[in-house]
C-alpha positions as CSV (number, residue, x, y, z in Angstrom):
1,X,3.7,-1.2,-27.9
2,X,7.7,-0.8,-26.8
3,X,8.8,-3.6,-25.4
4,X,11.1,-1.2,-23.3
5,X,8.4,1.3,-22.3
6,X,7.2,2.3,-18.9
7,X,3.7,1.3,-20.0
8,X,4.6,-1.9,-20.6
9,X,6.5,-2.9,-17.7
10,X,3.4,-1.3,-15.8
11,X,1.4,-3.4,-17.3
12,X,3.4,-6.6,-16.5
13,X,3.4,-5.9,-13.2
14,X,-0.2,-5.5,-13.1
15,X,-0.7,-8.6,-14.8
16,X,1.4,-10.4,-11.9
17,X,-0.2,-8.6,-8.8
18,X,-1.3,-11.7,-6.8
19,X,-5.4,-11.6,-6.7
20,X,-6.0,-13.3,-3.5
21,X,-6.7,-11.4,-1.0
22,X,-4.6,-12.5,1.8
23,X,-1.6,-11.9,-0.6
24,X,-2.9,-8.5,-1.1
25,X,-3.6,-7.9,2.7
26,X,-0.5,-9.2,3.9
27,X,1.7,-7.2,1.2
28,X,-0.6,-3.9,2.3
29,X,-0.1,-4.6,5.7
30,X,3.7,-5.1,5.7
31,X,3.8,-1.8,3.4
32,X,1.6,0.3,6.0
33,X,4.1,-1.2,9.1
34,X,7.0,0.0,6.7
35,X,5.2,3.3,6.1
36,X,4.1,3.5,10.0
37,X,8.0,2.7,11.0
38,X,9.8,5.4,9.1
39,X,7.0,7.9,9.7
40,X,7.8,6.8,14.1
41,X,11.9,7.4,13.0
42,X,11.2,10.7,11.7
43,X,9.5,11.7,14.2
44,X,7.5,15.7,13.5
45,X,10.1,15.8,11.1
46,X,8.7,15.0,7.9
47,X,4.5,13.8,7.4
48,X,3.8,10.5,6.4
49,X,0.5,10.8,5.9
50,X,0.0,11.1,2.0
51,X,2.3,7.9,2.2
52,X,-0.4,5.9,3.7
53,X,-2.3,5.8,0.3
54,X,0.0,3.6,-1.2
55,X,-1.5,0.6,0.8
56,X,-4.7,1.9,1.1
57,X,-5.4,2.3,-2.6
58,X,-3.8,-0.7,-3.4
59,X,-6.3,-3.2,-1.1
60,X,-8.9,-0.9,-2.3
61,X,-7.9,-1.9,-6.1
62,X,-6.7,-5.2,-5.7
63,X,-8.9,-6.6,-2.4
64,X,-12.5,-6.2,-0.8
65,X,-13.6,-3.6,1.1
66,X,-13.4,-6.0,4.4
67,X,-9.3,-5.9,3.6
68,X,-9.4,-2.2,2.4
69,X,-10.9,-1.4,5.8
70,X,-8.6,-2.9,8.0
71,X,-5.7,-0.9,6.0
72,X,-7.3,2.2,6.7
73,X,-8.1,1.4,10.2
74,X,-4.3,0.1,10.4
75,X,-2.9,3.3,8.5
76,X,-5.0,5.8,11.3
77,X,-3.8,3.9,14.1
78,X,-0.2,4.3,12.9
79,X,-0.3,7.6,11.7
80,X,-2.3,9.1,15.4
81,X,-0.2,7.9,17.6
């Protein structure tokens, strides 16, 4: 493999994704805030809501389903009201 291939640095990064799950909650929970913020600033502009996957699949992958559901309940909240 490439040292200077997209796989690769891919895989690096996978390979440094913290595995505990309160690093992975509190980097999905900043991420859905961020999401949640710009989707308030744009207003009926533009839809967030495909956005709020990001976070979602990433506790799913990296965390338990206890974290995962907290995202999701966190990512509905943001993206009714």
């Amino acid at each position: 493999m490439n040292k200077g291939t997209f796989e690769d640095l891919a895989h690096r990064l996978f390979l440094r994704f913290p595995r505990n799950n309160f690093s992975v909650a509190s980097i999905c929970v900043v991420l859905t805030l961020l999401v949640g913020l710009l989707d308030y600033a744009t207003g009926n502009q533009l839809n967030f809501f495909l956005f709020y996957f990001v976070p979602i699949a990433t506790s799913a992958w990296f965390a338990n389903w206890q974290t995962t559901g907290l995202i999701v309940l966190l990512s509905v909240y943001q993206c009714v009201t």
